[in-house]
mmCIF file as gemmi writes it, N, C-alpha and C atoms, coordinates in Angstrom:
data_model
loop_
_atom_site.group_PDB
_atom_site.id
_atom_site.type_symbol
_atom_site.label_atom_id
_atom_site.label_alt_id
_atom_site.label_comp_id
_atom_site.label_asym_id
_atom_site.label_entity_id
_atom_site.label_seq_id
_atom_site.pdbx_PDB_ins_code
_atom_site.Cartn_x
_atom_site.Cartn_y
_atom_site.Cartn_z
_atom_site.occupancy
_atom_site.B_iso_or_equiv
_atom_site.pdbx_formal_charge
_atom_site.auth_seq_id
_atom_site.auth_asym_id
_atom_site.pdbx_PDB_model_num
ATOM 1 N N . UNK Axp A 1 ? 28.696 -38.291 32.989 1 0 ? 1 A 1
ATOM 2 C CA . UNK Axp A 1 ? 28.99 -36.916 32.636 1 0 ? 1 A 1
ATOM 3 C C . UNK Axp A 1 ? 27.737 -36.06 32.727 1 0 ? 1 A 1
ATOM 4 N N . UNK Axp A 2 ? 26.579 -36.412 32.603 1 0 ? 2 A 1
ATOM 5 C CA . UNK Axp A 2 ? 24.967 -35.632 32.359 1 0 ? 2 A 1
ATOM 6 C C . UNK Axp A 2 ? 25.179 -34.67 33.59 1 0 ? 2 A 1
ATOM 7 N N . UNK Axp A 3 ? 25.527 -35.169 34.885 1 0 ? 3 A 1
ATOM 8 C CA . UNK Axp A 3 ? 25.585 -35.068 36.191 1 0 ? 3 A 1
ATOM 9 C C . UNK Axp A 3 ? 26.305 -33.599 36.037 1 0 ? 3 A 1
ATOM 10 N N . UNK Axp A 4 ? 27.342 -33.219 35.645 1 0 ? 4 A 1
ATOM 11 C CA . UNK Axp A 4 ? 28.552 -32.512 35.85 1 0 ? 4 A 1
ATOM 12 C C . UNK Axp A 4 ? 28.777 -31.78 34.898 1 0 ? 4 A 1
ATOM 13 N N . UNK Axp A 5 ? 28.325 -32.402 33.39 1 0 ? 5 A 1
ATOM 14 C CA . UNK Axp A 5 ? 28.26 -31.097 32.183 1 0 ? 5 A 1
ATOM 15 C C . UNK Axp A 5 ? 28.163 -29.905 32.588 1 0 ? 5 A 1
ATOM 16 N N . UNK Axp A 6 ? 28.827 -29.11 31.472 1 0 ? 6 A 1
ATOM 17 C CA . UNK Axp A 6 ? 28.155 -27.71 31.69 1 0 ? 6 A 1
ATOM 18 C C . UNK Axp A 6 ? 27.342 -27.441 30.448 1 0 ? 6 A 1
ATOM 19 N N . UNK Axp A 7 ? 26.504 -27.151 30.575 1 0 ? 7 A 1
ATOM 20 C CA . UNK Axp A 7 ? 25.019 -26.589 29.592 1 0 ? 7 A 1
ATOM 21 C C . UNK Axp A 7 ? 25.324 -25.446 28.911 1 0 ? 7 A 1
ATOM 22 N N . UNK Axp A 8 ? 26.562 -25.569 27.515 1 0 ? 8 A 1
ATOM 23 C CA . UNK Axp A 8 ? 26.839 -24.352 26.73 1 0 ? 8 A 1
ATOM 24 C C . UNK Axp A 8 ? 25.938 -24.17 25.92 1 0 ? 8 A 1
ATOM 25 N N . UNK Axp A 9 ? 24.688 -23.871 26.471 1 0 ? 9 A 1
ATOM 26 C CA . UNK Axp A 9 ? 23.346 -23.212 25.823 1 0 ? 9 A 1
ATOM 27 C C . UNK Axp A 9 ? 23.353 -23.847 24.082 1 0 ? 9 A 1
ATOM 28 N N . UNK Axp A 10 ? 21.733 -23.872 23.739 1 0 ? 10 A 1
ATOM 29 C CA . UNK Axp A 10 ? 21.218 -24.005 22.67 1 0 ? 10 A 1
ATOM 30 C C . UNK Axp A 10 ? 21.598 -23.59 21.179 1 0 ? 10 A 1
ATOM 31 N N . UNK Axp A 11 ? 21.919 -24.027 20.1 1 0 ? 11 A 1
ATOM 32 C CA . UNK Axp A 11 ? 22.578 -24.102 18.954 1 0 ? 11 A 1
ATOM 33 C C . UNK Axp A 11 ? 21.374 -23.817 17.939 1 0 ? 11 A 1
ATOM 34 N N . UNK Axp A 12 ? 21.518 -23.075 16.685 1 0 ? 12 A 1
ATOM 35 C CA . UNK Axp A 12 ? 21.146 -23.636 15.724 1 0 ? 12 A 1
ATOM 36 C C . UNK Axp A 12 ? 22.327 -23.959 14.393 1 0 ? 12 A 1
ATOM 37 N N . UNK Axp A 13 ? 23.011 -23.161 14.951 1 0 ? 13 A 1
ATOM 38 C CA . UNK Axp A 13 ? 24.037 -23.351 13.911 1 0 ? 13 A 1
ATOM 39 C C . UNK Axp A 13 ? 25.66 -23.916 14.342 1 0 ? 13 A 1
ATOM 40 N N . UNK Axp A 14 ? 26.095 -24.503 13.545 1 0 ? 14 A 1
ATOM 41 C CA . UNK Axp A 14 ? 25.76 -25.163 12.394 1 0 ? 14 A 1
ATOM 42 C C . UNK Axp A 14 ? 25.231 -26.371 11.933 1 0 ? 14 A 1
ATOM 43 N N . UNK Axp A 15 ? 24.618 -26.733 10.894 1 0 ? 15 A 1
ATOM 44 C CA . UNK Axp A 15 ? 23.497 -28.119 11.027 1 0 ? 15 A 1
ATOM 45 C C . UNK Axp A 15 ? 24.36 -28.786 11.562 1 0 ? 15 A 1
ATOM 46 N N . UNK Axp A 16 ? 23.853 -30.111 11.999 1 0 ? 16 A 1
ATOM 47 C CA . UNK Axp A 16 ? 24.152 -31.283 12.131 1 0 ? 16 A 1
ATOM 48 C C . UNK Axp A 16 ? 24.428 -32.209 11.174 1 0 ? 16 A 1
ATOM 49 N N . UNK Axp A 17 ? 24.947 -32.818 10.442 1 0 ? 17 A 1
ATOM 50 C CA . UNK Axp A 17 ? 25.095 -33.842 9.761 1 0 ? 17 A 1
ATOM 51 C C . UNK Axp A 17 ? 24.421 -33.554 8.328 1 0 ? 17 A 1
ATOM 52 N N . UNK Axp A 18 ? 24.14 -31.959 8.301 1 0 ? 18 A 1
ATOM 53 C CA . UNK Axp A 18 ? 23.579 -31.4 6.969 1 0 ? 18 A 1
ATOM 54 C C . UNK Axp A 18 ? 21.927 -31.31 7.556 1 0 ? 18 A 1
ATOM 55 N N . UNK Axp A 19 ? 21.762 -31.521 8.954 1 0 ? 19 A 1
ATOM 56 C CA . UNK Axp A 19 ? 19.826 -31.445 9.223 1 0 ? 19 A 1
ATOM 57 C C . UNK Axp A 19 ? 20.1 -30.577 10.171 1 0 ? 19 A 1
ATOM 58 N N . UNK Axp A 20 ? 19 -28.838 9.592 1 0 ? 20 A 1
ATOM 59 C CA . UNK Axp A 20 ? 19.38 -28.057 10.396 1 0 ? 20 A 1
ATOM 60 C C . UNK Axp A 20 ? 17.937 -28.011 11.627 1 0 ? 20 A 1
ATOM 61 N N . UNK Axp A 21 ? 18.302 -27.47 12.735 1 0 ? 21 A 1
ATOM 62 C CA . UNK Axp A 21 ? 17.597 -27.628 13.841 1 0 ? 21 A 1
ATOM 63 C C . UNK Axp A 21 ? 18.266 -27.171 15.37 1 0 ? 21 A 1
ATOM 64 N N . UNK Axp A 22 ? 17.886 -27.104 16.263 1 0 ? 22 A 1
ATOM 65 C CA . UNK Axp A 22 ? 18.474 -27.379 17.309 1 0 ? 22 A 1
ATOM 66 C C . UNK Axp A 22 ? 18.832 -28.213 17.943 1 0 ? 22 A 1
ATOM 67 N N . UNK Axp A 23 ? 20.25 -27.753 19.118 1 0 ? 23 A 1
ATOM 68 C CA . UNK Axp A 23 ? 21.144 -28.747 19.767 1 0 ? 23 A 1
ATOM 69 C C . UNK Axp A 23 ? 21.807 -27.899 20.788 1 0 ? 23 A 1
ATOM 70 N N . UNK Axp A 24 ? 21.87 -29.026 21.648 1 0 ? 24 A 1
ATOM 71 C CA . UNK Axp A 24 ? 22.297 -28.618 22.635 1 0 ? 24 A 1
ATOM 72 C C . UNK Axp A 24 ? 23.615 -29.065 23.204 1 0 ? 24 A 1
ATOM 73 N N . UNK Axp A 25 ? 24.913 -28.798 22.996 1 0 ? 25 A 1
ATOM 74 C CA . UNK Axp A 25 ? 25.644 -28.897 23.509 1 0 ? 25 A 1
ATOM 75 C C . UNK Axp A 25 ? 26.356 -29.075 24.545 1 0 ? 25 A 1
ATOM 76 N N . UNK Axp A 26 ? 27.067 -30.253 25.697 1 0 ? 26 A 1
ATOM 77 C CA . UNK Axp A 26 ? 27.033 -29.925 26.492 1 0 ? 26 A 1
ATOM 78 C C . UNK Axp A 26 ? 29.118 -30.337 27.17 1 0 ? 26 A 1
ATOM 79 N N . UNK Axp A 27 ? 29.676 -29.863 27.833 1 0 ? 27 A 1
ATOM 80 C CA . UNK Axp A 27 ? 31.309 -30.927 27.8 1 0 ? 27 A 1
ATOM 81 C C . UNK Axp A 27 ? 31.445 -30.557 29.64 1 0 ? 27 A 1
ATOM 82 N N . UNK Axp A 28 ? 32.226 -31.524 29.968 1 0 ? 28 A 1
ATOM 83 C CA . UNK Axp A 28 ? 33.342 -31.546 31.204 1 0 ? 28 A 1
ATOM 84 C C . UNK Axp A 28 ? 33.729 -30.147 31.202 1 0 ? 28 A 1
ATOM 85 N N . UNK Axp A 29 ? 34.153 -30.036 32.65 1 0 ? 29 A 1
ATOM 86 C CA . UNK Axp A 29 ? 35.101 -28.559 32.825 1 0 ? 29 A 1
ATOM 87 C C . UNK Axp A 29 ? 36.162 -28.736 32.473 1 0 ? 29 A 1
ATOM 88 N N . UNK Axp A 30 ? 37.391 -29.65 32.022 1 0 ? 30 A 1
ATOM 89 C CA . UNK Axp A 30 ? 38.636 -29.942 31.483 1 0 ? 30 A 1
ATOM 90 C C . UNK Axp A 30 ? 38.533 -29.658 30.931 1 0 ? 30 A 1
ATOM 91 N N . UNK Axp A 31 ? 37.737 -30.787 29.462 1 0 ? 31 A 1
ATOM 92 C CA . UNK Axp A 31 ? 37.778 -30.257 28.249 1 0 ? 31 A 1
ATOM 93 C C . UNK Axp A 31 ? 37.016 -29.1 27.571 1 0 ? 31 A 1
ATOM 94 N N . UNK Axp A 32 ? 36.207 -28.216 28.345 1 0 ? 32 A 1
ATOM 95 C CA . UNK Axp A 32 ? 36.067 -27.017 28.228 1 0 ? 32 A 1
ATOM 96 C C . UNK Axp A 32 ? 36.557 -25.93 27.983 1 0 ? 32 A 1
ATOM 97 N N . UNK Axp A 33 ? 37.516 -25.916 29.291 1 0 ? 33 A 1
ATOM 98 C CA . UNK Axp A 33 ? 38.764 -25.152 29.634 1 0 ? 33 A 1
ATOM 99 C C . UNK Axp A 33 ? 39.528 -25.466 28.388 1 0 ? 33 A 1
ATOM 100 N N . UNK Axp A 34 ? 40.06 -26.357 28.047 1 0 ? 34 A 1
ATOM 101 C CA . UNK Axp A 34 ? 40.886 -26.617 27.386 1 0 ? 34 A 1
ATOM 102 C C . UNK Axp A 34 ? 40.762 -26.009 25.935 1 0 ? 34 A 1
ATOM 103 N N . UNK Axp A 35 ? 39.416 -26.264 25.379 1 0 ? 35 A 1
ATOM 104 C CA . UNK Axp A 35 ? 38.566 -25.703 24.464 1 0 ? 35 A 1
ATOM 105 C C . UNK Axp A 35 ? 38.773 -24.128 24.461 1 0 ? 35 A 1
ATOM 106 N N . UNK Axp A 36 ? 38.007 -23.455 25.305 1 0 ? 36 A 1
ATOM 107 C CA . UNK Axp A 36 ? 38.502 -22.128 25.509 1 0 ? 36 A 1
ATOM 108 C C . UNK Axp A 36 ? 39.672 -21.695 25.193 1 0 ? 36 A 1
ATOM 109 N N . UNK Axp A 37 ? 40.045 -22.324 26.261 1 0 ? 37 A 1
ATOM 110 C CA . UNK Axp A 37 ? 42.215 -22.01 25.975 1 0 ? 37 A 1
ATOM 111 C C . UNK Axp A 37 ? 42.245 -21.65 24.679 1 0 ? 37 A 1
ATOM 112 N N . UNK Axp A 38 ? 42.281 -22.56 24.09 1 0 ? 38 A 1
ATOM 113 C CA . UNK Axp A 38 ? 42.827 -22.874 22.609 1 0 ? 38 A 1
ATOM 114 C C . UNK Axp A 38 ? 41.963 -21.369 21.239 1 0 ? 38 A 1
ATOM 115 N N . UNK Axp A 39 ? 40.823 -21.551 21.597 1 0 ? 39 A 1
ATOM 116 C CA . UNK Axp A 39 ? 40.243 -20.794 21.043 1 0 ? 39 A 1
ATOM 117 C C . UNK Axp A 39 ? 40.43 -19.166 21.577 1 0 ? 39 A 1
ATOM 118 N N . UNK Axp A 40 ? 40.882 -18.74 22.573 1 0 ? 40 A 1
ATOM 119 C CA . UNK Axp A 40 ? 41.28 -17.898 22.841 1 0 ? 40 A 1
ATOM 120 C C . UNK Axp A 40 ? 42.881 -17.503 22.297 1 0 ? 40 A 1
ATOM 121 N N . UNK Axp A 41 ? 43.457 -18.224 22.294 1 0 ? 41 A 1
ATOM 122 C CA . UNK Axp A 41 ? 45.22 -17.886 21.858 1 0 ? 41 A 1
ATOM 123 C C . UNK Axp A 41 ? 44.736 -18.093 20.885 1 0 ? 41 A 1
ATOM 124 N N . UNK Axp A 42 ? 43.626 -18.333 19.429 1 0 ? 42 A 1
ATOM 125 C CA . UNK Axp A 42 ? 43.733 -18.608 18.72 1 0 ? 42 A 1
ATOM 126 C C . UNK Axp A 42 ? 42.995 -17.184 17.488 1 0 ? 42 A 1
ATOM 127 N N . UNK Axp A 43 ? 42.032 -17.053 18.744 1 0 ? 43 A 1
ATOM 128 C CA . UNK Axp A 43 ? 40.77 -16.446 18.059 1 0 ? 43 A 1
ATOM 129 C C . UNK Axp A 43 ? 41.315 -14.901 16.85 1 0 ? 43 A 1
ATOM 130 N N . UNK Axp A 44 ? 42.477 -14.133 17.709 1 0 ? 44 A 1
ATOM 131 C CA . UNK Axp A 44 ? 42.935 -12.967 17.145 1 0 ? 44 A 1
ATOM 132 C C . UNK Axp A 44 ? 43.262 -12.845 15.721 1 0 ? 44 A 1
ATOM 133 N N . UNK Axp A 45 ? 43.637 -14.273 15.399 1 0 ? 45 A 1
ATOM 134 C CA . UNK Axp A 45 ? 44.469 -14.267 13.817 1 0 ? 45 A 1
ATOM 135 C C . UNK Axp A 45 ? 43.184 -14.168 13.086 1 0 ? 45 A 1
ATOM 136 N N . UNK Axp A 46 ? 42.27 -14.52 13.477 1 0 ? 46 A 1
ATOM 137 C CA . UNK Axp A 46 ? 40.868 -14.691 12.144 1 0 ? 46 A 1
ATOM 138 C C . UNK Axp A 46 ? 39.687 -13.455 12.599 1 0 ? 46 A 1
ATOM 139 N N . UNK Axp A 47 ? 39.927 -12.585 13.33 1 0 ? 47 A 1
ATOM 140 C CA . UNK Axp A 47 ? 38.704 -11.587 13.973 1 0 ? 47 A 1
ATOM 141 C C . UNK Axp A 47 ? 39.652 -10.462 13.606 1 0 ? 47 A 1
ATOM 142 N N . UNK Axp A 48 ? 38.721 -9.416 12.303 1 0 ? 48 A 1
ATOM 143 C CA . UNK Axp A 48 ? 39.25 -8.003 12.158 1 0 ? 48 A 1
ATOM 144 C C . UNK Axp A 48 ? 39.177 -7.056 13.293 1 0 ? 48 A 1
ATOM 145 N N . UNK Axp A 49 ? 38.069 -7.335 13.651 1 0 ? 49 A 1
ATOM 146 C CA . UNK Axp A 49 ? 38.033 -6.61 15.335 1 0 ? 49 A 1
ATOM 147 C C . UNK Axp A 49 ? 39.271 -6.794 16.167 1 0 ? 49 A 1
ATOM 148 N N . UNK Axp A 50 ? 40.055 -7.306 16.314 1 0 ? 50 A 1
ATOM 149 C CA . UNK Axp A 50 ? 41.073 -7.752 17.651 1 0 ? 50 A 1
ATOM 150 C C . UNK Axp A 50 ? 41.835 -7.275 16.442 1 0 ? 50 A 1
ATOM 151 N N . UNK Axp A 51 ? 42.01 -7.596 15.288 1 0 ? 51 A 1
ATOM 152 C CA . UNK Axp A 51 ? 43.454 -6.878 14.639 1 0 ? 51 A 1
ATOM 153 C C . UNK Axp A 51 ? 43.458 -5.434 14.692 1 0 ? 51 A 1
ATOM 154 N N . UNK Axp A 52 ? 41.943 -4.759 14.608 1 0 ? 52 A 1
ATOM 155 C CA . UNK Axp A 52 ? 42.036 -2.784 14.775 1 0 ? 52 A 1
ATOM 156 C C . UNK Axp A 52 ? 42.433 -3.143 16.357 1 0 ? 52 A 1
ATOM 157 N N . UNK Axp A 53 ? 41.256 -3.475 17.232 1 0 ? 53 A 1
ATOM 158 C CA . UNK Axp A 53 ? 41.737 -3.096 18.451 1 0 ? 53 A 1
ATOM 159 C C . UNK Axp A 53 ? 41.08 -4.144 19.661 1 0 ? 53 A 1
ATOM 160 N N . UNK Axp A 54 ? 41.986 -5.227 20.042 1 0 ? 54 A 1
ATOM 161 C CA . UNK Axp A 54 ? 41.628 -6.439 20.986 1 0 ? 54 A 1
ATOM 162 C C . UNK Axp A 54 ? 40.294 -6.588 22.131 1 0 ? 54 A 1
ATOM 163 N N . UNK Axp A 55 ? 40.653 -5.257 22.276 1 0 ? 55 A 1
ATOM 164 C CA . UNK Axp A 55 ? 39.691 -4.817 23.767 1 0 ? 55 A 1
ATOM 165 C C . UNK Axp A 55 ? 38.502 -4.798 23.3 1 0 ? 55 A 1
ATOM 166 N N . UNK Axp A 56 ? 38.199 -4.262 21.595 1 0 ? 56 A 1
ATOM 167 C CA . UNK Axp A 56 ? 36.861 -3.863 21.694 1 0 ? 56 A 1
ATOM 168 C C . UNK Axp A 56 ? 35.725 -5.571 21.488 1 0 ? 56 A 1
ATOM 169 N N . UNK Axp A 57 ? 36.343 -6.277 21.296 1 0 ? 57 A 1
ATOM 170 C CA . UNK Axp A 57 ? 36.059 -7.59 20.973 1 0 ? 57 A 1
ATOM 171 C C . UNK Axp A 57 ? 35.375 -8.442 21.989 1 0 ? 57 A 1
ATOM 172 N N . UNK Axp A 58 ? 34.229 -8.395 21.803 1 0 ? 58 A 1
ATOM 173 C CA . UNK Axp A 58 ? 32.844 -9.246 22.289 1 0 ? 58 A 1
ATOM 174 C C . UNK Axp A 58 ? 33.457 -10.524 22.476 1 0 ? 58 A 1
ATOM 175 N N . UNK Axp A 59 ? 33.786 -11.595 21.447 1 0 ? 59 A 1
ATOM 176 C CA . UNK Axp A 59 ? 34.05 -12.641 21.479 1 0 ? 59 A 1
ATOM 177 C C . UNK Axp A 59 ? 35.175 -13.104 22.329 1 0 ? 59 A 1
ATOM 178 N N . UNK Axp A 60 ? 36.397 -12.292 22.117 1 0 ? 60 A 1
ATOM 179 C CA . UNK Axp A 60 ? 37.388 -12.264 22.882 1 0 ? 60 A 1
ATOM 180 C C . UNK Axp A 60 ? 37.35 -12.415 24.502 1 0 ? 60 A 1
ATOM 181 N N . UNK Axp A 61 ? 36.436 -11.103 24.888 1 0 ? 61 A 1
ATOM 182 C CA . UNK Axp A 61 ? 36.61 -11.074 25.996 1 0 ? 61 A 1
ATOM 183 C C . UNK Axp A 61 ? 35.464 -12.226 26.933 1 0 ? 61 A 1
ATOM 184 N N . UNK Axp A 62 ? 34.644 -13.012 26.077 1 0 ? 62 A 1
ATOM 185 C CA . UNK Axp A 62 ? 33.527 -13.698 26.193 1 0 ? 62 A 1
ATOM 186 C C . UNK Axp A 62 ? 34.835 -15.354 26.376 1 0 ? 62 A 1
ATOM 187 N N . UNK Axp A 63 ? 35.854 -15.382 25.796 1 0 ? 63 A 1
ATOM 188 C CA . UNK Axp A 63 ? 36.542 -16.719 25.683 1 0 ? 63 A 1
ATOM 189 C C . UNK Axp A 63 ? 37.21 -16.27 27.318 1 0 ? 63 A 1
ATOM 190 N N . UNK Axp A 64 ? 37.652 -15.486 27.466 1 0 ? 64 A 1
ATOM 191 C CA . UNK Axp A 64 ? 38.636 -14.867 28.496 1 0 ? 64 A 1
ATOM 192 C C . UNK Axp A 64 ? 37.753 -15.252 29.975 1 0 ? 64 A 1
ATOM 193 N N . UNK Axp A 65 ? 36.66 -14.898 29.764 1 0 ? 65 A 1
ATOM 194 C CA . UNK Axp A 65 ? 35.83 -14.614 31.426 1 0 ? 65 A 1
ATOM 195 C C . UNK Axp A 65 ? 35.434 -16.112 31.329 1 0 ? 65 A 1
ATOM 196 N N . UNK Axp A 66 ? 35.077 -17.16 30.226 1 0 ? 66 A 1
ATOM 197 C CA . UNK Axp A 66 ? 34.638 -18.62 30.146 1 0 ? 66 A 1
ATOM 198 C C . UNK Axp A 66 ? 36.228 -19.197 30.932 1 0 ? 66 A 1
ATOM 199 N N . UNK Axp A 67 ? 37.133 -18.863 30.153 1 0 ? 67 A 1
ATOM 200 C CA . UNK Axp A 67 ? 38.395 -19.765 30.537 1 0 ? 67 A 1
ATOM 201 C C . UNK Axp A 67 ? 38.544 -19.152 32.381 1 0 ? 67 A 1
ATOM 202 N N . UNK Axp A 68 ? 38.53 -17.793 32.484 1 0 ? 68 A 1
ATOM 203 C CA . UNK Axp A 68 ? 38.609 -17.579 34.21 1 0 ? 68 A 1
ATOM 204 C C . UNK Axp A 68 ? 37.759 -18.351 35.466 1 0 ? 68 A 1
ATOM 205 N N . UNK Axp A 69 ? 36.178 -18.634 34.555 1 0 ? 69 A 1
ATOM 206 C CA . UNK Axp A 69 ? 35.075 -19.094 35.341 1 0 ? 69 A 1
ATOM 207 C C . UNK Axp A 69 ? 35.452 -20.955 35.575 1 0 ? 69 A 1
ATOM 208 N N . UNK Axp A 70 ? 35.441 -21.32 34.338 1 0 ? 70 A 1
ATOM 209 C CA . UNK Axp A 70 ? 35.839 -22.835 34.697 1 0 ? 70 A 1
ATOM 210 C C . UNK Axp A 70 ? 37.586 -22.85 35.731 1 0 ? 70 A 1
ATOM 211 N N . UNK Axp A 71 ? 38.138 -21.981 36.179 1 0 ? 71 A 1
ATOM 212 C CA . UNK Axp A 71 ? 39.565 -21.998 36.472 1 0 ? 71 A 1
ATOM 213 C C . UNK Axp A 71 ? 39.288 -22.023 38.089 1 0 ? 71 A 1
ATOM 214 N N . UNK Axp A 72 ? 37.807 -21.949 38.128 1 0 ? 72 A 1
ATOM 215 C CA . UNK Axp A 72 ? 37.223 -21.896 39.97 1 0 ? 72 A 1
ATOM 216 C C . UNK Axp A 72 ? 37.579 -23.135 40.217 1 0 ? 72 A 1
């Protein structure tokens, strides 16, 4: 997998195992996608932003262009 990951950039939050620091995260394009997906149909119920108004939403539209890019 090292080969083919995708490199979802550097972490500090949230600790690890209660030891805070950096990490680097890295998954497959499946389970990426899949990830996205989910967090996208999901994200609206818990973000006051998307309940006033969807469009104006950073995060939102940040899950949207991730789920289009892995869909190459």
């Amino acid at each position: 997998m090292g080969a083919t990951a995708l490199d979802l950039g550097p972490r500090s939050e949230p600790p690890i195992l209660g030891v805070a620091g950096r990490w680097f995260p890295r998954g497959c394009v499946g389970c990426t996608l899949q990830q996205a997906l989910a967090a996208y149909k999901t994200h609206g119920t818990n973000c006051e932003e998307c309940v006033d108004d969807e469009t104006l939403c950073g995060s939102l539209r940040g899950l949207r262009a991730l789920a289009l890019e892995l869909r190459r």
